[in-house]
DSSP file (Angstrom, degrees, kcal/mol; ACC not computed):
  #  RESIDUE AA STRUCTURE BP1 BP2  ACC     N-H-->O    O-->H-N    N-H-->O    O-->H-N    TCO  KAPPA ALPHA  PHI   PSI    X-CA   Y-CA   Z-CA
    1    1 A X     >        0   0    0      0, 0.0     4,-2.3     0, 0.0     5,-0.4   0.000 360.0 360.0 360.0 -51.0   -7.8    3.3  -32.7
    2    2 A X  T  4  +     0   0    0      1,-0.2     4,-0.4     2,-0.2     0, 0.0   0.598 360.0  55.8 -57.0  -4.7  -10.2    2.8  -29.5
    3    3 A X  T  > S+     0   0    0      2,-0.2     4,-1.8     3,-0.1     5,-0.2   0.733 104.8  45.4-134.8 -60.2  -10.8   -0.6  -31.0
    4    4 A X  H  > S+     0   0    0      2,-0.2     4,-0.8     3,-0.2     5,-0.2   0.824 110.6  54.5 -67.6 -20.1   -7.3   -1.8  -31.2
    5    5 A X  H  X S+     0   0    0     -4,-2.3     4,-1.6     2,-0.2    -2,-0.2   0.837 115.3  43.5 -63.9 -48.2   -6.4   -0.4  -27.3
    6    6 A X  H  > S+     0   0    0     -5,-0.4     4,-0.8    -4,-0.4     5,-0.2   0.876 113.4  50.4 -76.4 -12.1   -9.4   -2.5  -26.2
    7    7 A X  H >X S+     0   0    0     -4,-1.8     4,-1.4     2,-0.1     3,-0.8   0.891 114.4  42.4 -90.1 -19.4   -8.4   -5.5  -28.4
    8    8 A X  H 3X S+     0   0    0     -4,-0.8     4,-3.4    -5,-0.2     5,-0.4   0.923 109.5  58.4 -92.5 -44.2   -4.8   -5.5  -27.2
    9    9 A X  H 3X S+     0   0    0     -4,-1.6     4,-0.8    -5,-0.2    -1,-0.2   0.748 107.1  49.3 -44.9 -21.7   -5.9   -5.0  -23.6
   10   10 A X  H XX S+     0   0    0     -4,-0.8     4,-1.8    -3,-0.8     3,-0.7   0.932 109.2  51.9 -69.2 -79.5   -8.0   -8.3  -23.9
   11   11 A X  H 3X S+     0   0    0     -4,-1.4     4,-2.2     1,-0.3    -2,-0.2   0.735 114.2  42.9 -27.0 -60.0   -5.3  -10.1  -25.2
   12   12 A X  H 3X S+     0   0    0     -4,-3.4     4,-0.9     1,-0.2    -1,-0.3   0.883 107.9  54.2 -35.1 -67.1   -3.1   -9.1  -22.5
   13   13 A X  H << S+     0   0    0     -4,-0.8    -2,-0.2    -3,-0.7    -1,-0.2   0.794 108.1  48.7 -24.3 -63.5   -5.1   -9.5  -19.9
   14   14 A X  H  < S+     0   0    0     -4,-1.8    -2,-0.2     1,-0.2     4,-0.2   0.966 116.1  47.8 -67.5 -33.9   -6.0  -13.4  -20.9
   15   15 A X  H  < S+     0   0    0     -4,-2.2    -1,-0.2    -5,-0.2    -2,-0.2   0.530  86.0  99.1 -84.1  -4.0   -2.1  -14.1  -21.2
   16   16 A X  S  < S-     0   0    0     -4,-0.9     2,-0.3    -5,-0.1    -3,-0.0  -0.555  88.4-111.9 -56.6 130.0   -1.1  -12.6  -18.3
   17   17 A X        -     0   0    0     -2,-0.2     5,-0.2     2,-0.0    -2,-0.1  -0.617  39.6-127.2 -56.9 117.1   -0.5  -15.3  -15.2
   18   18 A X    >>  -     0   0    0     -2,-0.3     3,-0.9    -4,-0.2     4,-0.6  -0.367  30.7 -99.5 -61.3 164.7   -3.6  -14.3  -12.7
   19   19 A X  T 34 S+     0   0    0      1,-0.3    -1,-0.1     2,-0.3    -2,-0.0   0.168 117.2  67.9 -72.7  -0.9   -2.2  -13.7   -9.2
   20   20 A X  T >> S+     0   0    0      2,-0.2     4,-3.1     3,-0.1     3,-1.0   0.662  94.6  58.9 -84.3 -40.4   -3.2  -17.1   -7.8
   21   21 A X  H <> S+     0   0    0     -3,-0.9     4,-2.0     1,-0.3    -2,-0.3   0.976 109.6  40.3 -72.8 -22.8   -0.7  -18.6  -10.0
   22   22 A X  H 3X S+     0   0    0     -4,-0.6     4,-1.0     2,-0.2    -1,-0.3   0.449 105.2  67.4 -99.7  28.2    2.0  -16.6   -8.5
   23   23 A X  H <4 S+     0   0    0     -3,-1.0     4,-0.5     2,-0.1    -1,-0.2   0.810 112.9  38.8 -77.3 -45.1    0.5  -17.1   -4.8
   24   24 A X  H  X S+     0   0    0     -4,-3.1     4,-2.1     2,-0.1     5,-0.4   0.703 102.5  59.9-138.5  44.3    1.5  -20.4   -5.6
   25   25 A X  H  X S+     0   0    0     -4,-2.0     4,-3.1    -5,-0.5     3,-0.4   0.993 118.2  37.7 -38.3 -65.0    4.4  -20.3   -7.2
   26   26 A X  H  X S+     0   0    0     -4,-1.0     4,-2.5     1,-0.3    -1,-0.2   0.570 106.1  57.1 -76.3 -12.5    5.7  -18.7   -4.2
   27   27 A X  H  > S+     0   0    0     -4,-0.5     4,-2.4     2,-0.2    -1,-0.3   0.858 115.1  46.2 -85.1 -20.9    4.0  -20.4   -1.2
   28   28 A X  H  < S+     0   0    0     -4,-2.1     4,-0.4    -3,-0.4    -2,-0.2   0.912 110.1  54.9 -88.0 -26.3    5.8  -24.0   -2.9
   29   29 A X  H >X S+     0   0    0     -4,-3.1     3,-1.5    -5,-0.4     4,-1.3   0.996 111.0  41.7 -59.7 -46.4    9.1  -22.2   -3.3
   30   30 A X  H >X S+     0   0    0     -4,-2.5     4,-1.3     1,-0.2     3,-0.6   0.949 112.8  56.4 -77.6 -18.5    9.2  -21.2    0.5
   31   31 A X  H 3< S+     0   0    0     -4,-2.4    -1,-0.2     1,-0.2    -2,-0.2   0.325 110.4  42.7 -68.1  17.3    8.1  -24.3    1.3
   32   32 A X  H <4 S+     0   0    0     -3,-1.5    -1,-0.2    -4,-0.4    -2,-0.2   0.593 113.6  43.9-106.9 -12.5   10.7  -25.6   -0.4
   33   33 A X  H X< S+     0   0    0     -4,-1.3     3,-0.6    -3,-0.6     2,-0.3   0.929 132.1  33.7 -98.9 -64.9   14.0  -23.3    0.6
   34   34 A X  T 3X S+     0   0    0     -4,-1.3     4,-0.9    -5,-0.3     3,-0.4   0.241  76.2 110.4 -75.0   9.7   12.4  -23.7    4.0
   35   35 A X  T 34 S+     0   0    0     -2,-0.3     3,-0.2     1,-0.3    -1,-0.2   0.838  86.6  45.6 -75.7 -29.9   11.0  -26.9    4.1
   36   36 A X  T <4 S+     0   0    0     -3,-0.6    -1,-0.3     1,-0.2    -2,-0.1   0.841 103.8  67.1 -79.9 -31.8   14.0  -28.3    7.0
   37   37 A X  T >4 S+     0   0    0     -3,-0.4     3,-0.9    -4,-0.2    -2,-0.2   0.903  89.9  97.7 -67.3 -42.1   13.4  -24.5    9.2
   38   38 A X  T 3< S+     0   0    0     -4,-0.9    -3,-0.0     1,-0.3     0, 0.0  -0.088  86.7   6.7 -52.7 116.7    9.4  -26.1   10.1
   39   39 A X  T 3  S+     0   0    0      1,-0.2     2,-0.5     0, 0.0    -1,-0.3   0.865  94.9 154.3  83.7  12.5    8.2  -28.0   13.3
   40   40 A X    <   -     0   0    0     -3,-0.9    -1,-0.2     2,-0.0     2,-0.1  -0.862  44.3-122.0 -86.6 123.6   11.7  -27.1   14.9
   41   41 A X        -     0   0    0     -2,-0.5    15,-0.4     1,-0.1     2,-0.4  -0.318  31.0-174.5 -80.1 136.3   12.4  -26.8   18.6
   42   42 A X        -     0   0    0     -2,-0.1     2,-0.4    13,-0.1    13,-0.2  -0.936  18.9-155.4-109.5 101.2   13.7  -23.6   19.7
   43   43 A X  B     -A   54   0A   0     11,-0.7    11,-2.0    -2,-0.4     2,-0.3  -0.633  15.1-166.9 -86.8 144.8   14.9  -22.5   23.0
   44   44 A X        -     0   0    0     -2,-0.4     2,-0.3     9,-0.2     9,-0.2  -0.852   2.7-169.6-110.5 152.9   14.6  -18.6   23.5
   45   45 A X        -     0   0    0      7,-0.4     2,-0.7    -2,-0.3     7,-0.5  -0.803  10.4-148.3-132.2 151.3   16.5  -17.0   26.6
   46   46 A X        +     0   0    0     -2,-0.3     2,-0.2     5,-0.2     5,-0.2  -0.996  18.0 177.4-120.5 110.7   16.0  -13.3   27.7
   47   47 A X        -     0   0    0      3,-1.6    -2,-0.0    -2,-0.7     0, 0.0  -0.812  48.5 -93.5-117.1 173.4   18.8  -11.7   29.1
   48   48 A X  S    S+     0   0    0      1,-0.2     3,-0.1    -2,-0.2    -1,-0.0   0.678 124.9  23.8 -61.8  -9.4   18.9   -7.6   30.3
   49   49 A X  S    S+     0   0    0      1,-0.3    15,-1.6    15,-0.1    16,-0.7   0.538 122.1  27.0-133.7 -18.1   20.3   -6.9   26.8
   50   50 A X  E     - B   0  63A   0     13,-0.2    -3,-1.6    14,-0.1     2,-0.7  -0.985  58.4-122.3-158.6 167.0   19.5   -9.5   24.3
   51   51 A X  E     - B   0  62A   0     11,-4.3    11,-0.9    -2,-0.4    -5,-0.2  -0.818  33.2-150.9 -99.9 101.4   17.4  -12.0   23.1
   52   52 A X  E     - B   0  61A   0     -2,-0.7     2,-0.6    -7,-0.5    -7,-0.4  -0.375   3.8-158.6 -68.0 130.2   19.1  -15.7   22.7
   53   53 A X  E     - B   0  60A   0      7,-2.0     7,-1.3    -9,-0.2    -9,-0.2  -0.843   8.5-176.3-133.5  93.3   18.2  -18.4   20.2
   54   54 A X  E     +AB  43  59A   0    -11,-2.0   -11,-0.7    -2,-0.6     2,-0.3  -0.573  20.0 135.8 -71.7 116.6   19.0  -22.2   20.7
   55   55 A X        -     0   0    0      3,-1.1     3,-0.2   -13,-0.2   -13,-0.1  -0.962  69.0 -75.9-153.9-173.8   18.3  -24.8   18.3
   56   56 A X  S    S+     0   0    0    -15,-0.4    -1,-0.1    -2,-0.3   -14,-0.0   0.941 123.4  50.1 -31.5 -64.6   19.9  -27.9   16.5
   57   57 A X  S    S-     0   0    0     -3,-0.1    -1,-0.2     1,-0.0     2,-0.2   0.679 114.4 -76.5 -65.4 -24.3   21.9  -25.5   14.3
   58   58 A X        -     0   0    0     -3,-0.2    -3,-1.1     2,-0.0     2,-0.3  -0.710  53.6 -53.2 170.8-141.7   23.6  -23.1   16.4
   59   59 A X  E     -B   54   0A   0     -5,-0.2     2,-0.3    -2,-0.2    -5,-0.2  -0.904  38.6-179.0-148.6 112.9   23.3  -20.2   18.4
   60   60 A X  E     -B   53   0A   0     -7,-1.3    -7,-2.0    -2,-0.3     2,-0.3  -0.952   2.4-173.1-128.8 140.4   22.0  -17.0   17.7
   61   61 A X  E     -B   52   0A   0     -2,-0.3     2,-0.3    -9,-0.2    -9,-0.2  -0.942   5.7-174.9-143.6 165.4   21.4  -13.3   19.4
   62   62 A X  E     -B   51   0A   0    -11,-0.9   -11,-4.3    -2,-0.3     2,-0.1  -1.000  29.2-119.5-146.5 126.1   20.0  -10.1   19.0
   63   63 A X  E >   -B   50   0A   0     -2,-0.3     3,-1.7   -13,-0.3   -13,-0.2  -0.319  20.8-135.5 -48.7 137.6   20.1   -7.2   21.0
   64   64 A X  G >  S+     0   0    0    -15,-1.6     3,-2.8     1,-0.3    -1,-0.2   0.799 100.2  75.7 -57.8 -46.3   16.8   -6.2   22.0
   65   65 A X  G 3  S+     0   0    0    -16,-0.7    -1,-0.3     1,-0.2    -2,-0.1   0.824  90.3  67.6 -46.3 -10.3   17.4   -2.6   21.2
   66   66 A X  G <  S+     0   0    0     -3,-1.7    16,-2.5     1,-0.1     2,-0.7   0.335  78.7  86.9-100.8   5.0   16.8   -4.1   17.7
   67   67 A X  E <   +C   81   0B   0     -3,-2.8    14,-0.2     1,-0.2     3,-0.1  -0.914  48.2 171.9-112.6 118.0   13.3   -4.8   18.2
   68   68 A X  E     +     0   0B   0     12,-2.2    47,-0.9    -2,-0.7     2,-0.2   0.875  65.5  26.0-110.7 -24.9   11.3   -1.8   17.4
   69   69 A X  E     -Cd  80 115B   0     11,-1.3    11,-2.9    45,-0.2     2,-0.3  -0.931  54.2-165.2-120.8 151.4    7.4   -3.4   17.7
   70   70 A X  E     -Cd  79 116B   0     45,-1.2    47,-1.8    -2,-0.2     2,-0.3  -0.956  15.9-176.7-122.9 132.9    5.9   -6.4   19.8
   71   71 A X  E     -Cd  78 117B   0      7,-1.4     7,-2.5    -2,-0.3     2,-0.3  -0.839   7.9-161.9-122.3 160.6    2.4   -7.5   18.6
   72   72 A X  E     +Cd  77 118B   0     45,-2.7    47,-2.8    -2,-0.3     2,-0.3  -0.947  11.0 176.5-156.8 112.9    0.5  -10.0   20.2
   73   73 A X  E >   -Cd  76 119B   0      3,-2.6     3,-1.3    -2,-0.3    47,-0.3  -0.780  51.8 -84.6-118.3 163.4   -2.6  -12.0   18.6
   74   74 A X  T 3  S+     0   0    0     45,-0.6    46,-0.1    -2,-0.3     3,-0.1   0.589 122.1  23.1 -81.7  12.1   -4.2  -14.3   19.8
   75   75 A X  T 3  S+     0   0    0     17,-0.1    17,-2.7     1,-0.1    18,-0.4   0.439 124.6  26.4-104.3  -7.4   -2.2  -17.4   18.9
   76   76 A X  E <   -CE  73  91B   0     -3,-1.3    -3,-2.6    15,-0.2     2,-0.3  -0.900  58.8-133.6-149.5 165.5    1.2  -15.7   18.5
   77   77 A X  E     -CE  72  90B   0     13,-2.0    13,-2.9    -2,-0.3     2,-0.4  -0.977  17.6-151.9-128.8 149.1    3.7  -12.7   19.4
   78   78 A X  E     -CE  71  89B   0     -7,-2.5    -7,-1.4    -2,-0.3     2,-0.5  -0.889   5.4-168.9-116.1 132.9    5.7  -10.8   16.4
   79   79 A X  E     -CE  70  88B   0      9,-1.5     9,-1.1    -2,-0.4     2,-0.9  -0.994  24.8-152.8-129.3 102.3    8.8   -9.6   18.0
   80   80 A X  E     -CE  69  87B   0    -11,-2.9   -12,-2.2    -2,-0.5   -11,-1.3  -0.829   4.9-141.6-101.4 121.3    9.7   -7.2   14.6
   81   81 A X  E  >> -CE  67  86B   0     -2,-0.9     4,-0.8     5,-0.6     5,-0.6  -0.232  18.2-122.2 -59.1 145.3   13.2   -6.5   14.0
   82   82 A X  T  45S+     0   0    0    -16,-2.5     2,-0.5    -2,-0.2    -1,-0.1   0.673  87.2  91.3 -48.9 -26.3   14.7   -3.5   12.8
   83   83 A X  T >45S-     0   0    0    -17,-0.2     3,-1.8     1,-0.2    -2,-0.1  -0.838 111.9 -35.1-101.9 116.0   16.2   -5.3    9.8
   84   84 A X  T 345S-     0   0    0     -2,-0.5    -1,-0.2     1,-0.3    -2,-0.1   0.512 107.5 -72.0  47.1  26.3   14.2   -5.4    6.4
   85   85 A X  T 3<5S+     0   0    0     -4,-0.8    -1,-0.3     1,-0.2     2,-0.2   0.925  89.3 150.4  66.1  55.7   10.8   -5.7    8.4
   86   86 A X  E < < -E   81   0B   0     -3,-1.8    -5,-0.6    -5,-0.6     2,-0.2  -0.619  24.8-165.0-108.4-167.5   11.4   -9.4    9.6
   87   87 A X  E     -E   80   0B   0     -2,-0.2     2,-0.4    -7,-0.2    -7,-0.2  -0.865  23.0-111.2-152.4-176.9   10.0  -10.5   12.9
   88   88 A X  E     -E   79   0B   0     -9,-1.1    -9,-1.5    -2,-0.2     2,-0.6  -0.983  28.8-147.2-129.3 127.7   10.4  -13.6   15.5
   89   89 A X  E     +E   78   0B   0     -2,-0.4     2,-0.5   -11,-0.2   -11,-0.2  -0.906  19.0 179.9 -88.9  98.5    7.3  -15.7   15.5
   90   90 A X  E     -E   77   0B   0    -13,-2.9   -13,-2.0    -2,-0.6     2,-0.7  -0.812  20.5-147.0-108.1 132.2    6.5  -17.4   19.4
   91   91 A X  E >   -E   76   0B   0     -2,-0.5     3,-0.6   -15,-0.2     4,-0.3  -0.969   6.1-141.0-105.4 117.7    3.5  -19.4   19.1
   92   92 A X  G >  S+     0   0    0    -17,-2.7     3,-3.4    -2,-0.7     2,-1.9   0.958  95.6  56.2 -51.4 -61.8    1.8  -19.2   22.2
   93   93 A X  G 3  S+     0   0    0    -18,-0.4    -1,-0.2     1,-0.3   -17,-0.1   0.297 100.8  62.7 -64.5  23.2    0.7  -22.8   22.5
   94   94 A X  G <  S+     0   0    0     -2,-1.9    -1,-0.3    -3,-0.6     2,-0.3   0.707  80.5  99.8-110.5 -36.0    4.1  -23.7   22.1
   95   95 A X    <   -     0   0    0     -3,-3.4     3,-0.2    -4,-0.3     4,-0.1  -0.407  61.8-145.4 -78.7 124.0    5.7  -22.0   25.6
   96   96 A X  S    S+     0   0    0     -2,-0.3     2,-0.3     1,-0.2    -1,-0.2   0.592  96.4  26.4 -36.1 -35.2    6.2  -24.0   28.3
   97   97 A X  S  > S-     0   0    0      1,-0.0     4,-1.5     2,-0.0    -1,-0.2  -0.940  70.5-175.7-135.8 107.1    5.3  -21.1   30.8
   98   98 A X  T  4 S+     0   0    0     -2,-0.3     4,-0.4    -3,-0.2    -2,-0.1   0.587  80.1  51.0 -84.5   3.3    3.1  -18.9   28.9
   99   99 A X  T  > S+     0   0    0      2,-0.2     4,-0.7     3,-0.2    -1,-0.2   0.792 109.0  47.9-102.0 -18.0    2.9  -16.4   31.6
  100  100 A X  H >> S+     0   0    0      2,-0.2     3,-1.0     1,-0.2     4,-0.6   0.914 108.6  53.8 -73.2 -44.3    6.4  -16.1   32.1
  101  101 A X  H 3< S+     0   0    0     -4,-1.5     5,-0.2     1,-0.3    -2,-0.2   0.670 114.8  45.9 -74.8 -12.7    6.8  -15.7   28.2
  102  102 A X  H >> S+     0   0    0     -4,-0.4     4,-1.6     1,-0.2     3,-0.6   0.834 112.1  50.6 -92.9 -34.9    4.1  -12.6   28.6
  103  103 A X  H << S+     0   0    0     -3,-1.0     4,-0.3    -4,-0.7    -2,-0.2   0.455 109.6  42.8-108.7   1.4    5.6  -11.2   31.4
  104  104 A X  T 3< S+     0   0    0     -4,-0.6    -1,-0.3     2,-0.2    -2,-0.1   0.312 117.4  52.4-128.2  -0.9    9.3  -10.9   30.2
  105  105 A X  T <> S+     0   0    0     -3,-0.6     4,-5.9    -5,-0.2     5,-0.3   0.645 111.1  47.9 -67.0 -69.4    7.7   -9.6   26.6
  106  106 A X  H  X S+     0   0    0     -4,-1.6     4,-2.1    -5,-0.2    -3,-0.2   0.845 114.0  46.7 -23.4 -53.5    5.7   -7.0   28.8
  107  107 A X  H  >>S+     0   0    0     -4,-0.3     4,-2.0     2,-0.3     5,-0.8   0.649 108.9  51.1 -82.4 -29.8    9.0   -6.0   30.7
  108  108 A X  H  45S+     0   0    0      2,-0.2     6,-0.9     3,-0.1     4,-0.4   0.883 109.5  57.1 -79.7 -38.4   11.1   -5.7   27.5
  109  109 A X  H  <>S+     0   0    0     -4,-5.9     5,-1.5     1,-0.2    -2,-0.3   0.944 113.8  39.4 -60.3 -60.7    8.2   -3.4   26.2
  110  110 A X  H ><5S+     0   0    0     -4,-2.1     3,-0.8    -5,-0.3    -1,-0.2   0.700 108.6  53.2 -42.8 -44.4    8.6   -1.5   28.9
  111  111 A X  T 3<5S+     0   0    0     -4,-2.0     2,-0.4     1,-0.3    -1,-0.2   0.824 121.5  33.3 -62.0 -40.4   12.4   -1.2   29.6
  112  112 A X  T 3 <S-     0   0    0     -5,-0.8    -1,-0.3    -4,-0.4    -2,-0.1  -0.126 109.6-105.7-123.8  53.2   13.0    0.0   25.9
  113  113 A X  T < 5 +     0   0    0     -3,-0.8    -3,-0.2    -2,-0.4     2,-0.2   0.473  56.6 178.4  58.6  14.8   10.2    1.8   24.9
  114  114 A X      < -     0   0    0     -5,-1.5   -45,-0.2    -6,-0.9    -1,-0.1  -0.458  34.1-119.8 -71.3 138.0    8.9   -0.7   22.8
  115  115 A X  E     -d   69   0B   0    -47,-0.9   -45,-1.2    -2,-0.2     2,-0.4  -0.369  33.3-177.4 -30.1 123.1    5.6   -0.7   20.7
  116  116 A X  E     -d   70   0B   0    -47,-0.2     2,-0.5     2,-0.1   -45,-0.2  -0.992   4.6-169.0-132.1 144.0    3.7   -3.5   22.1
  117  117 A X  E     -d   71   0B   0    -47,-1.8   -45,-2.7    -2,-0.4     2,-0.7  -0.959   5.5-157.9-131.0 128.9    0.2   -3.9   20.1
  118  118 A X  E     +d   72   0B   0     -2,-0.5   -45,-0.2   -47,-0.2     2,-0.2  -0.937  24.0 154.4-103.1 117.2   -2.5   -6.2   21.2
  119  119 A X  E >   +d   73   0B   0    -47,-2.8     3,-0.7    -2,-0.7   -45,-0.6  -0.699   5.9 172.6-128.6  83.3   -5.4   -7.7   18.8
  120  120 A X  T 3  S+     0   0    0      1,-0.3   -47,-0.1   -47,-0.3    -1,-0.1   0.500  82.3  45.4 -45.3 -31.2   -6.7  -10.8   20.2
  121  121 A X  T 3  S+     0   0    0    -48,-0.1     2,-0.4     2,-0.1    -1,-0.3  -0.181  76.9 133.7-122.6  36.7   -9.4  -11.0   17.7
  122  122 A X    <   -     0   0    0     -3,-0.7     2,-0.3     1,-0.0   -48,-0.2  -0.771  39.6-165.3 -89.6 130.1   -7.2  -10.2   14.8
  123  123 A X        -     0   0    0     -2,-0.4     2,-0.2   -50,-0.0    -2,-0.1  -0.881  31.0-103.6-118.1 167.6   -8.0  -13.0   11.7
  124  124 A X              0   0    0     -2,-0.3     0, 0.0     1,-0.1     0, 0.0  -0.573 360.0 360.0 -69.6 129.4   -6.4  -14.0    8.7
  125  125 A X              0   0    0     -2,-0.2    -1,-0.1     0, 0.0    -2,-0.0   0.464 360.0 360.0 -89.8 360.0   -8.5  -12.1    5.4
């Protein structure tokens, strides 16, 4: 009986897809659904109640009350929304005034009680 649980557990085992293959299944499927979203310029606006988002397509905002954490590493800030744990990605080396873009993050943490987490020496594992 021990002998047929370990043989079917082999078996399994080899015919099971390893987890690379669906690492990248899934990194060329969002680079495919997303492939147009990449390398697009965005202007963001900060107003006293929400945050505004300019591009090619449209128009967008989101209250700021809707941002419950700000993290800040050292190429980017994660502005996470409230909704199904997505975030707003600002790439520092992308802002025009990066000290303005720190200092009206800074101020929204403050005004509303936001999380703000700093790791400067956070890397990718």
């Amino acid at each position: 009986m021990f002998y047929y649980f370990l043989i079917c557990t082999i078996v399994i085992f080899l015919l099971l897809p390893s987890g690379g293959k669906y690492k990248k299944h899934y990194l060329n499927h969002i680079r495919e659904i997303y492939k147009n979203s990449f390398d697009k310029s965005t202007e963001l606006i900060f107003t006293s109640e929400t945050l505004e988002s300019r591009d090619e397509t449209g128009t967008s905002s989101i209250n700021i009350q809707q941002i419950v954490e700000i993290s800040e590493i050292e190429k980017y800030y994660f502005l996470h929304i409230r909704d199904f744990g997505r975030a707003i990605i600002l790439p520092k080396e992308k802002a025009q005034n990066l000290s303005e873009v720190a200092n009206a993050i800074k101020e929204i943490a403050d005004k509303f009680n936001i999380k703000y987490n700093v790791d400067l020496n956070w890397k990718w594992k």
